[in-house]
Structures are given as structure tokens and as C-alpha cells.
Jmol script that loads the backbone (N, CA, C; Angstrom):
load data "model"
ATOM      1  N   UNK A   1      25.851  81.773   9.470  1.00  0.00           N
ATOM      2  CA  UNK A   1      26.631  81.621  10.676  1.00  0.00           C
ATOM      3  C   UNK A   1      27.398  80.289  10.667  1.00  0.00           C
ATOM      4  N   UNK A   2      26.707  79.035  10.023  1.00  0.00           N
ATOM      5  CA  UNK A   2      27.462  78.211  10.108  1.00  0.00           C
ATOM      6  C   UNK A   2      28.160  77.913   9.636  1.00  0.00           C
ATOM      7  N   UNK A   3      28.372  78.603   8.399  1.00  0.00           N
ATOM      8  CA  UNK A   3      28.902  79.017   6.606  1.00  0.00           C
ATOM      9  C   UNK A   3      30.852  79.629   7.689  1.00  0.00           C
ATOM     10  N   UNK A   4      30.649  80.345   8.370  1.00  0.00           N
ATOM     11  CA  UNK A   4      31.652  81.497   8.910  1.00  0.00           C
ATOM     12  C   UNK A   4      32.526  80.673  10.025  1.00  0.00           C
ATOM     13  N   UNK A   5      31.428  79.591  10.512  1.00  0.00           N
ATOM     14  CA  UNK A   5      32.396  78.830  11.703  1.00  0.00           C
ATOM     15  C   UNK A   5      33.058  77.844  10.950  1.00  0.00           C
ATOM     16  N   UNK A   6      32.655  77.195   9.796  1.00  0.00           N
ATOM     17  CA  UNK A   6      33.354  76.356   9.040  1.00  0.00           C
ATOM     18  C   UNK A   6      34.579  76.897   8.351  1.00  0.00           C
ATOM     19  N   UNK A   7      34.082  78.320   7.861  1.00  0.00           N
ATOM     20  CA  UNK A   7      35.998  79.454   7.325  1.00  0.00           C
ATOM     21  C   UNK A   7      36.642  78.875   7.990  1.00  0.00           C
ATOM     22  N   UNK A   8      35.868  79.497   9.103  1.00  0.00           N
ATOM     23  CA  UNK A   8      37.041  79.808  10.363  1.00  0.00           C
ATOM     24  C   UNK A   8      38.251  78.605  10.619  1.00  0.00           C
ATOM     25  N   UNK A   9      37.649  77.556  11.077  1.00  0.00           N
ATOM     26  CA  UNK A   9      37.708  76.416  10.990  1.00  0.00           C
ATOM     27  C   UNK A   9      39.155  75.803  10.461  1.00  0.00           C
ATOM     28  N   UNK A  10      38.628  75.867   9.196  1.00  0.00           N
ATOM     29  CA  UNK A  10      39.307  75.200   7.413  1.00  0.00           C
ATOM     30  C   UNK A  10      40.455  76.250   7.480  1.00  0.00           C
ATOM     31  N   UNK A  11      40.381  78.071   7.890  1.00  0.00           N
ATOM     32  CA  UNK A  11      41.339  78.907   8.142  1.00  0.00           C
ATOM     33  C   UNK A  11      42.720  78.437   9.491  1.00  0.00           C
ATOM     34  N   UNK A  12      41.803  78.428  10.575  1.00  0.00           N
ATOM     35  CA  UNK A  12      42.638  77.560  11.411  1.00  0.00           C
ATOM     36  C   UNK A  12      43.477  76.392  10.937  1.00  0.00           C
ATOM     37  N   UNK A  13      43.104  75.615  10.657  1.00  0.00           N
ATOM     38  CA  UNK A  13      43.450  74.443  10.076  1.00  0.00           C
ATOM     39  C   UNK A  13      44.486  74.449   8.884  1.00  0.00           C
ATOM     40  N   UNK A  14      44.258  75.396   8.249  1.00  0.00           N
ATOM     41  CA  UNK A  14      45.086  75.749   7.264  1.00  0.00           C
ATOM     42  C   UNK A  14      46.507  76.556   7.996  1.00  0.00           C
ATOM     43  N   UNK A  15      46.243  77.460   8.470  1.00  0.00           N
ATOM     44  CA  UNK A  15      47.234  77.922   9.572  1.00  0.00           C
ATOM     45  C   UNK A  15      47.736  77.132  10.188  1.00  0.00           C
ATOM     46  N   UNK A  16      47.478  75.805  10.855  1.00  0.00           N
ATOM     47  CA  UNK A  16      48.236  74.832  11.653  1.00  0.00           C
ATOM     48  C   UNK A  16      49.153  74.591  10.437  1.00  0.00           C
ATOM     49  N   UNK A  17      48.636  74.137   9.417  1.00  0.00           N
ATOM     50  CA  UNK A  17      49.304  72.924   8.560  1.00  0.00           C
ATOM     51  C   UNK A  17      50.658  73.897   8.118  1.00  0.00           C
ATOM     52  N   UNK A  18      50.266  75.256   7.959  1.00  0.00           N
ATOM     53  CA  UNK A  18      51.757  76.316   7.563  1.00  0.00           C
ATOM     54  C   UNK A  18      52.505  75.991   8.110  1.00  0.00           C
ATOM     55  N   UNK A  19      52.152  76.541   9.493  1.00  0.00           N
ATOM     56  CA  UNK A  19      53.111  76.563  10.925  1.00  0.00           C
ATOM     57  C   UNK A  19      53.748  75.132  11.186  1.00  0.00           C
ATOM     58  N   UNK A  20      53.078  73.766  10.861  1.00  0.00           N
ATOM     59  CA  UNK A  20      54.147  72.408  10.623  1.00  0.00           C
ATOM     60  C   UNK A  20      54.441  72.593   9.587  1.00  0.00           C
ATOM     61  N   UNK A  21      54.514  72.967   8.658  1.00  0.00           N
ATOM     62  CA  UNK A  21      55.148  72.918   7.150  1.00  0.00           C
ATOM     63  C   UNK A  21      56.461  73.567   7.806  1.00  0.00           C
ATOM     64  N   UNK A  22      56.685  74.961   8.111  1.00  0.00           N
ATOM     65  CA  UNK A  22      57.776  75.872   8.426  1.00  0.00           C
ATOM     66  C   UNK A  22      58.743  75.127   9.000  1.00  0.00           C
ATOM     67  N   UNK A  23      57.868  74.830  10.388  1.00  0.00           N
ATOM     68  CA  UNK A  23      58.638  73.812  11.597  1.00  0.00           C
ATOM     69  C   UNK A  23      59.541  73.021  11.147  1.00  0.00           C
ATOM     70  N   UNK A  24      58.699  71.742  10.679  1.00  0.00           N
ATOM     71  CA  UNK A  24      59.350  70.773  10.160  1.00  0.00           C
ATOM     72  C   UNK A  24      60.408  71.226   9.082  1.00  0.00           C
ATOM     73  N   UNK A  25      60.469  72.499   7.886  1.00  0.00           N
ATOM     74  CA  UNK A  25      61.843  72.677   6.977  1.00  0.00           C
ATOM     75  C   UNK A  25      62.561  72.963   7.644  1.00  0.00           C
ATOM     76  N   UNK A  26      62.245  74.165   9.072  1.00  0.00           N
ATOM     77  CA  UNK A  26      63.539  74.630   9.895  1.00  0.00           C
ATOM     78  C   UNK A  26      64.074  73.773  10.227  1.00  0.00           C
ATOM     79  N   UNK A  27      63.316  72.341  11.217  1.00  0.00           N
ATOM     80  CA  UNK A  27      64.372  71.467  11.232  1.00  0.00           C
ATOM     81  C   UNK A  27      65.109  70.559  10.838  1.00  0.00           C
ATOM     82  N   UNK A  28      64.466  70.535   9.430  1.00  0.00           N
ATOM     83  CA  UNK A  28      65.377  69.831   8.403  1.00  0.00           C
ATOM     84  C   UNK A  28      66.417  70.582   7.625  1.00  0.00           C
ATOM     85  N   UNK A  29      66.530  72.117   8.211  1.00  0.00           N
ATOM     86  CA  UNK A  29      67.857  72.590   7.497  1.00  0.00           C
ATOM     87  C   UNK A  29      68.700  72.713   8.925  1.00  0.00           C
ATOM     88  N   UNK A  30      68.522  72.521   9.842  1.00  0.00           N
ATOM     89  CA  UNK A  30      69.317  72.302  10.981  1.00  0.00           C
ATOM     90  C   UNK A  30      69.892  71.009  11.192  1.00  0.00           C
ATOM     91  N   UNK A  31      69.111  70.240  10.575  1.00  0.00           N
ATOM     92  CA  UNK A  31      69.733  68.672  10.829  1.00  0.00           C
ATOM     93  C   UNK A  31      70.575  68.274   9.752  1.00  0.00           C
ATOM     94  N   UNK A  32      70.481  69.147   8.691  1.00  0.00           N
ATOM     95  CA  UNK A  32      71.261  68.881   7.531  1.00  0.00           C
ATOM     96  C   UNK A  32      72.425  69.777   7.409  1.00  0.00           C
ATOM     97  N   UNK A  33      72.702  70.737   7.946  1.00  0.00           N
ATOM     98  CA  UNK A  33      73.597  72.027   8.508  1.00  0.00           C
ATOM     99  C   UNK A  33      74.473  70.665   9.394  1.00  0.00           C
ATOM    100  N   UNK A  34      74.147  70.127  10.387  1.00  0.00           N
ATOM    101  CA  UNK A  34      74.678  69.211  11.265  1.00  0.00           C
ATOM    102  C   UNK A  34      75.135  68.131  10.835  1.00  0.00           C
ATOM    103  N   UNK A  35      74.129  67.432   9.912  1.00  0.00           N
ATOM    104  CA  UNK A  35      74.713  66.663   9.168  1.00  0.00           C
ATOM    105  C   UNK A  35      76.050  66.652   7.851  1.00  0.00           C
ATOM    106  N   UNK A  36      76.359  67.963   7.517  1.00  0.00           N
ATOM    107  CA  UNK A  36      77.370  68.569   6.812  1.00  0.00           C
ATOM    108  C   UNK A  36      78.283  68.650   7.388  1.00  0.00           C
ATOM    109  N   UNK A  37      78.329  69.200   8.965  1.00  0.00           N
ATOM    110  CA  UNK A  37      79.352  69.730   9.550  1.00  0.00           C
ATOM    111  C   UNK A  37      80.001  68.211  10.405  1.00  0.00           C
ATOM    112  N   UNK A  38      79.000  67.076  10.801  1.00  0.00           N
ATOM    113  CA  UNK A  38      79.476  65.998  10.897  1.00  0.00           C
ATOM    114  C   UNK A  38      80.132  64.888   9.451  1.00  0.00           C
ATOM    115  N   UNK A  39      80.118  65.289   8.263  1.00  0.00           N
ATOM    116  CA  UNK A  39      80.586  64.570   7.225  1.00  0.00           C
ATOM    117  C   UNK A  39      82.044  65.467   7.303  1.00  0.00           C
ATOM    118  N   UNK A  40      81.925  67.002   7.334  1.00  0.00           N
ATOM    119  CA  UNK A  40      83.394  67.588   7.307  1.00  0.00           C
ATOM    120  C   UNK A  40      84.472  67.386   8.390  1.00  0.00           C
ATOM    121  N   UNK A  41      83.795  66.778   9.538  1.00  0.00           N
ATOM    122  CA  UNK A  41      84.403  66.031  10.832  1.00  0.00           C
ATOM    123  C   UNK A  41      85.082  65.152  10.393  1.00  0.00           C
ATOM    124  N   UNK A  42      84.398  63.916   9.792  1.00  0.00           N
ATOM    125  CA  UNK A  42      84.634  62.023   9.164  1.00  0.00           C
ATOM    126  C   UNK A  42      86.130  62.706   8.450  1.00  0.00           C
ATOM    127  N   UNK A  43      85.836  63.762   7.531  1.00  0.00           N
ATOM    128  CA  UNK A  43      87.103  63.679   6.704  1.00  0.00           C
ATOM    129  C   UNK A  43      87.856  64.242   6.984  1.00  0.00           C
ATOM    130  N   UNK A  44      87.935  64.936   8.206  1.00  0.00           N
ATOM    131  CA  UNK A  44      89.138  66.059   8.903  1.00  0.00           C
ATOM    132  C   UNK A  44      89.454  64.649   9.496  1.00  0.00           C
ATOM    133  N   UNK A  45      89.053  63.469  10.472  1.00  0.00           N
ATOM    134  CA  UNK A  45      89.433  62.443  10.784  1.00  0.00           C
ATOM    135  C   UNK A  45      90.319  61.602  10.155  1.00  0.00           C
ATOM    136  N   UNK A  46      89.422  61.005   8.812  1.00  0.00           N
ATOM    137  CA  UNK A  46      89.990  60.461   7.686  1.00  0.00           C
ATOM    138  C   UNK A  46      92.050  60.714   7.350  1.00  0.00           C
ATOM    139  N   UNK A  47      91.503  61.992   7.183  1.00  0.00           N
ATOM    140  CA  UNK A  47      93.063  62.542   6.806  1.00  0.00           C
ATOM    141  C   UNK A  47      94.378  62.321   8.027  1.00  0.00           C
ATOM    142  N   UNK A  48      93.870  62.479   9.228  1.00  0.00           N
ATOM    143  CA  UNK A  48      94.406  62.525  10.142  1.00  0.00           C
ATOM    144  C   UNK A  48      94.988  61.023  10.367  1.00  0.00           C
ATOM    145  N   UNK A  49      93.679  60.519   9.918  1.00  0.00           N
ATOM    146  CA  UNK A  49      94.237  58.754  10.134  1.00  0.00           C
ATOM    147  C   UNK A  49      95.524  58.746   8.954  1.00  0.00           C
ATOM    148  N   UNK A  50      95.322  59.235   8.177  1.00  0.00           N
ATOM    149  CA  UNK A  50      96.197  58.473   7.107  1.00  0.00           C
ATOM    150  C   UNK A  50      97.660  59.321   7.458  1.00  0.00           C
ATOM    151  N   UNK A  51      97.651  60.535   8.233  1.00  0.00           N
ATOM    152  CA  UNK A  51      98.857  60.985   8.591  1.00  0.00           C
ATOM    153  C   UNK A  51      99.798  60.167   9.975  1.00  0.00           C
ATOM    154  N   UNK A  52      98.514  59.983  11.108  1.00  0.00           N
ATOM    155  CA  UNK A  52      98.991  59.355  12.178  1.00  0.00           C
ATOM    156  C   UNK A  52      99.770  57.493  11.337  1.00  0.00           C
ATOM    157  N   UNK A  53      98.785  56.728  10.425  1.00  0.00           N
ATOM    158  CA  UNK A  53      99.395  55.817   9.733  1.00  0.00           C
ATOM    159  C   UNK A  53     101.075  55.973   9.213  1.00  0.00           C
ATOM    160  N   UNK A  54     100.797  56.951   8.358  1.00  0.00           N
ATOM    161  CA  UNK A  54     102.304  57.342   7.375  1.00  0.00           C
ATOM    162  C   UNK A  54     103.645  57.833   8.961  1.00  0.00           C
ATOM    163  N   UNK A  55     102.958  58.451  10.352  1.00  0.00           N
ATOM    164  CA  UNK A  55     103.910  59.151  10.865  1.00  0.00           C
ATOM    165  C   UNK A  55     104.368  57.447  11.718  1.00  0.00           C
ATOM    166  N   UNK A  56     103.449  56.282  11.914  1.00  0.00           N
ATOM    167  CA  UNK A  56     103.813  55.205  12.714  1.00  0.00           C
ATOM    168  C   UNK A  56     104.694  54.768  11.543  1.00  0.00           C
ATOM    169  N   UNK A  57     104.643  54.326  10.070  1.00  0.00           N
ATOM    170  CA  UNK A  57     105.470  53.579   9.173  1.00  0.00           C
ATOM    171  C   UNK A  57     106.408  54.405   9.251  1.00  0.00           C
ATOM    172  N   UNK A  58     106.744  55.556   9.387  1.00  0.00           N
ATOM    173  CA  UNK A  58     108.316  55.909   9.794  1.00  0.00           C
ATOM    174  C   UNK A  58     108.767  55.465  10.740  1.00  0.00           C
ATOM    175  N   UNK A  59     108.057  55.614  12.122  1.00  0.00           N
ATOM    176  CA  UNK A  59     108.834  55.590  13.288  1.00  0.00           C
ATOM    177  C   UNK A  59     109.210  53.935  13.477  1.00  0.00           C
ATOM    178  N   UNK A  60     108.409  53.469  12.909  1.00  0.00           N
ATOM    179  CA  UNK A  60     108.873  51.787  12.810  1.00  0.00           C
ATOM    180  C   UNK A  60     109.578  51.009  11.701  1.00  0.00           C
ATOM    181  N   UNK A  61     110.215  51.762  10.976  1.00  0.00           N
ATOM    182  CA  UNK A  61     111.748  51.382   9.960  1.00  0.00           C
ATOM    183  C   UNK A  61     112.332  50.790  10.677  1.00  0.00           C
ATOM    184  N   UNK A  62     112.797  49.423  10.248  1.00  0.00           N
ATOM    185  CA  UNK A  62     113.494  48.458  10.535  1.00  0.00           C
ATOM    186  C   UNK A  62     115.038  49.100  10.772  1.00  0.00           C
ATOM    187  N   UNK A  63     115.308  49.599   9.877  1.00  0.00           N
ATOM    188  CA  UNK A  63     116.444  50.560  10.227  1.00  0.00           C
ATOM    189  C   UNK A  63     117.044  51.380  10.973  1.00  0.00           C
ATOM    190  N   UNK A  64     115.802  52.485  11.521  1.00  0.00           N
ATOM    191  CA  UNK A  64     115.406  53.666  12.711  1.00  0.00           C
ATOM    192  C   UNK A  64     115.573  52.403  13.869  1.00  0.00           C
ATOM    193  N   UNK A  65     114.783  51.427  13.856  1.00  0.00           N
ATOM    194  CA  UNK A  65     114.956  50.827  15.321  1.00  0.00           C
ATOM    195  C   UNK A  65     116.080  50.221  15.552  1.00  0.00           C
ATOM    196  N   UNK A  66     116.725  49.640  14.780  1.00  0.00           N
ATOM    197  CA  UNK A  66     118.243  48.932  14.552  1.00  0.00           C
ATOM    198  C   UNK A  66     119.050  50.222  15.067  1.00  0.00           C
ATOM    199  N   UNK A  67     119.141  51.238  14.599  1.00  0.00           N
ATOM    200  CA  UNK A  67     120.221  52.014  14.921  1.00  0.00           C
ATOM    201  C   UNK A  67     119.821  53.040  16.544  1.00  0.00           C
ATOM    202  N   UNK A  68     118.601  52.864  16.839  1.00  0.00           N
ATOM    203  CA  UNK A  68     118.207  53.329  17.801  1.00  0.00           C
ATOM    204  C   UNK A  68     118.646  52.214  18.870  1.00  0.00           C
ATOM    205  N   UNK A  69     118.592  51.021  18.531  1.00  0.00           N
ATOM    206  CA  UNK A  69     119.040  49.618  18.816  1.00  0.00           C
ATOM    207  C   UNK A  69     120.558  49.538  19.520  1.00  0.00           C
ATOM    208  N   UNK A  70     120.842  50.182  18.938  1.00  0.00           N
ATOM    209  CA  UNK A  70     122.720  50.354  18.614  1.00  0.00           C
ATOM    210  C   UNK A  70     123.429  51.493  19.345  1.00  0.00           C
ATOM    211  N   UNK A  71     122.609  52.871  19.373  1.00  0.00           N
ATOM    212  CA  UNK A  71     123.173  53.847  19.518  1.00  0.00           C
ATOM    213  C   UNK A  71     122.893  54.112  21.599  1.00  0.00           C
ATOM    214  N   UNK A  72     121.490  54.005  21.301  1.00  0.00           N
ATOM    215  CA  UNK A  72     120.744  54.291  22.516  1.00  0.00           C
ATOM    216  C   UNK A  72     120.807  53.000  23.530  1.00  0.00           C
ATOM    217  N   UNK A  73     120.601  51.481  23.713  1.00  0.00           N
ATOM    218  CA  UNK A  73     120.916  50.506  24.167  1.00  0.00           C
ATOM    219  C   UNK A  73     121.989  49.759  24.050  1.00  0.00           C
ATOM    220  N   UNK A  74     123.027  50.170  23.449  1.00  0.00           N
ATOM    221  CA  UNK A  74     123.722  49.827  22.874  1.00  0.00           C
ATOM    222  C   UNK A  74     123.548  48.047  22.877  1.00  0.00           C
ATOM    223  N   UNK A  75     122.950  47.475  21.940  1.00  0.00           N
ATOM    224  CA  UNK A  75     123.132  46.497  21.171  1.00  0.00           C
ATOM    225  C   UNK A  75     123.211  46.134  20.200  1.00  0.00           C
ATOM    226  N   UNK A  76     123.602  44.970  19.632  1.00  0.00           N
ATOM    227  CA  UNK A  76     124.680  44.620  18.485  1.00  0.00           C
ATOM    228  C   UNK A  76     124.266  43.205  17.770  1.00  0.00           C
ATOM    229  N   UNK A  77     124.094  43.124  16.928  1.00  0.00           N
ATOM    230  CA  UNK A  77     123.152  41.798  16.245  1.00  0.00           C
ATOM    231  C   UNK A  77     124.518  40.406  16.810  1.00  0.00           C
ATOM    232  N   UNK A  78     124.078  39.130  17.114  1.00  0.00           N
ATOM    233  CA  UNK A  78     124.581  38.519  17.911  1.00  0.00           C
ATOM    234  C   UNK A  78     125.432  37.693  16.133  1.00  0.00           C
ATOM    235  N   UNK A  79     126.631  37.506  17.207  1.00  0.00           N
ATOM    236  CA  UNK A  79     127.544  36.534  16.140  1.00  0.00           C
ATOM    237  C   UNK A  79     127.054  35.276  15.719  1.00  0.00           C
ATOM    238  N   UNK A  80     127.650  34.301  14.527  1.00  0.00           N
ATOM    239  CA  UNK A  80     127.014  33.485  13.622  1.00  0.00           C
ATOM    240  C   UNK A  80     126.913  31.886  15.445  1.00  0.00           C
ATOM    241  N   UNK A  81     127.928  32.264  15.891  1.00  0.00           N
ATOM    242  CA  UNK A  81     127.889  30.885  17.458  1.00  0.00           C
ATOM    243  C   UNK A  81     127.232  31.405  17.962  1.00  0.00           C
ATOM    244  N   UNK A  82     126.205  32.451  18.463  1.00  0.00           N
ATOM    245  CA  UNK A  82     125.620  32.444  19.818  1.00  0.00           C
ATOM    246  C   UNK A  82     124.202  32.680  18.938  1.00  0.00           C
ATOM    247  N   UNK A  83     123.923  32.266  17.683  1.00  0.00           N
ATOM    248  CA  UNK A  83     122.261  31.578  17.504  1.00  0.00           C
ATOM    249  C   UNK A  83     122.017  30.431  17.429  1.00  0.00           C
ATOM    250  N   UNK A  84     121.258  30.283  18.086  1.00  0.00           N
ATOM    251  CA  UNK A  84     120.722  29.273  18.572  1.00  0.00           C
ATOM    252  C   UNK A  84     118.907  28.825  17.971  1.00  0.00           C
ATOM    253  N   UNK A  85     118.852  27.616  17.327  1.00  0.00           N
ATOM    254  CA  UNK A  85     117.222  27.502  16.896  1.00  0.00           C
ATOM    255  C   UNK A  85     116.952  26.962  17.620  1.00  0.00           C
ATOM    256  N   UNK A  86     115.626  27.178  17.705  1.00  0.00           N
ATOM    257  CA  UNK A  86     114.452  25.757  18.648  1.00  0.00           C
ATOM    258  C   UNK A  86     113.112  25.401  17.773  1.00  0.00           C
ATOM    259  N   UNK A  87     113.063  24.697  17.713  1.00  0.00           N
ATOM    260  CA  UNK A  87     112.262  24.114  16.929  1.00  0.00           C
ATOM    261  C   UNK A  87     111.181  23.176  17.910  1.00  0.00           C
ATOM    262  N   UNK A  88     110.052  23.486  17.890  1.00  0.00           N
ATOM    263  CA  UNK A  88     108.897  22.734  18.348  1.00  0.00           C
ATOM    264  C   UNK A  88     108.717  21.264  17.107  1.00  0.00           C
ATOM    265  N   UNK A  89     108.573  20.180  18.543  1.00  0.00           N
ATOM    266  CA  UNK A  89     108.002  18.977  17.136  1.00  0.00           C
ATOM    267  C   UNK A  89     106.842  18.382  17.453  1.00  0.00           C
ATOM    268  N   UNK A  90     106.086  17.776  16.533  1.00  0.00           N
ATOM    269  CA  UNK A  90     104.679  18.113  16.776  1.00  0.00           C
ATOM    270  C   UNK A  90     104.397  17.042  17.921  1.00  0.00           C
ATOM    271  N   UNK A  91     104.894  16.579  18.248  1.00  0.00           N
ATOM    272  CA  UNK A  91     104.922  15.418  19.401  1.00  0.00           C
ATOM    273  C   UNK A  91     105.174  15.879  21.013  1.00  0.00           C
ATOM    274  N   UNK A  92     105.332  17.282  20.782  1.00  0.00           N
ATOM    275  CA  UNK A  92     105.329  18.409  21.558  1.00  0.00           C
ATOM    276  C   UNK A  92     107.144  19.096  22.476  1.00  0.00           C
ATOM    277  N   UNK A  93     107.682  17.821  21.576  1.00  0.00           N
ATOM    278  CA  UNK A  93     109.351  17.974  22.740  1.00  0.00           C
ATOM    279  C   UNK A  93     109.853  18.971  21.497  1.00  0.00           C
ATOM    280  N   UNK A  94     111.198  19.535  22.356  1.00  0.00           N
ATOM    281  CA  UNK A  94     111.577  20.660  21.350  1.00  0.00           C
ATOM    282  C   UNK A  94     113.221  19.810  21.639  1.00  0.00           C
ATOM    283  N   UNK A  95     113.669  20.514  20.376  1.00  0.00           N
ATOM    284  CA  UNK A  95     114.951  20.603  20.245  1.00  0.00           C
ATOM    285  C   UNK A  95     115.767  21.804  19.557  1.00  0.00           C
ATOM    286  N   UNK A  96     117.039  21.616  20.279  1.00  0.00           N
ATOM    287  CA  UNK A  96     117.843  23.199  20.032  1.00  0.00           C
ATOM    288  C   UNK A  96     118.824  22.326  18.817  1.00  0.00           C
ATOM    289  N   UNK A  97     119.035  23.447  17.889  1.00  0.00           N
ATOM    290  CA  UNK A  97     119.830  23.330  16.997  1.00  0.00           C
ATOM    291  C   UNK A  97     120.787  24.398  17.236  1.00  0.00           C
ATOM    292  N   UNK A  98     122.390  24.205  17.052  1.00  0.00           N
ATOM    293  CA  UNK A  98     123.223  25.231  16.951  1.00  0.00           C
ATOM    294  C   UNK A  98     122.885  26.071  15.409  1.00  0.00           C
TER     295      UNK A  98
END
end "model"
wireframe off; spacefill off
backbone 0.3
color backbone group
């Protein structure tokens, strides 16, 4: 009899340890399923960055804004008399140069 409660027992016990064995792979192929589908995220991102990058270095051509400059506000790069420098001196007074 005591031979049968100890099976039993060591049977139980053995049965727990399955049932966490199972557990625990199911949720390590769920977290790794997730973890896949968050790495295929990073690089659907990734790409996106490098398109939103390439679509700002167009729209900011020195050129595109000059003539957008020109066409749309109409302004006009200023003649060689109306620039004017200023120059900071380290003594803190400024002076304008024609």
C-alpha cells in the first residue's frame, strides 16, 4: 500500500513536470512568433526611415528652394550694394562692413 501511494505520487509529479514542460514551450513559441513579427516591424521602420530621409534631401535642394524662392514669393538674391556684413568683435561691439 505504501509501495502504490509513492507511484502514485512520483506519477503525479511526473505529470506536473509534463504539463510545465508543454506550458512553458507554448510560451516560448508565442514569444518568439512575437518576437519575429516585432524584428519584421524594426525593418519595415528601418526602410521607411531611409525613404522619409532620401524624400526630405529632395525637398530641401538648395535649388528647389531658390526657385520656389523666386517663383512662389517672388524673391531675388540681393545686389553686390545692398550686402551688408556684421561682424561681432570679441570685445563684444559689432561693426557693419559694406
Amino acid at each position: 500500500m505504501a509501495v502504490t501511494r509513492a507511484n502514485l505520487l512520483l506519477l503525479l509529479a511526473v505529470v506536473a513536470c509534463a504539463l510545465g514542460v508543454v506550458t512553458s514551450q507554448h510560451k516560448a513559441r508565442k514569444l518568439f512568433v512575437e518576437l519575429q513579427k516585432e524584428k519584421d516591424q524594426a525593418q519595415q521602420m528601418e526602410v521607411e526611415w531611409g525613404q522619409l530621409q532620401l524624400e526630405q534631401s529632395t525637398w530641401a535642394m538648395p535649388a528647389r528652394v531658390e526657385r520656389i524662392a523666386g517663383r512662389q514669393l517672388h524673391m531675388q538674391m540681393p545686389k553686390s550694394g545692398q550686402i551688408r556684413y556684421v561682424r561681432i568683435e570679441p570685445t563684444g561691439g559689432v561693426s557693419v562692413q559694406p
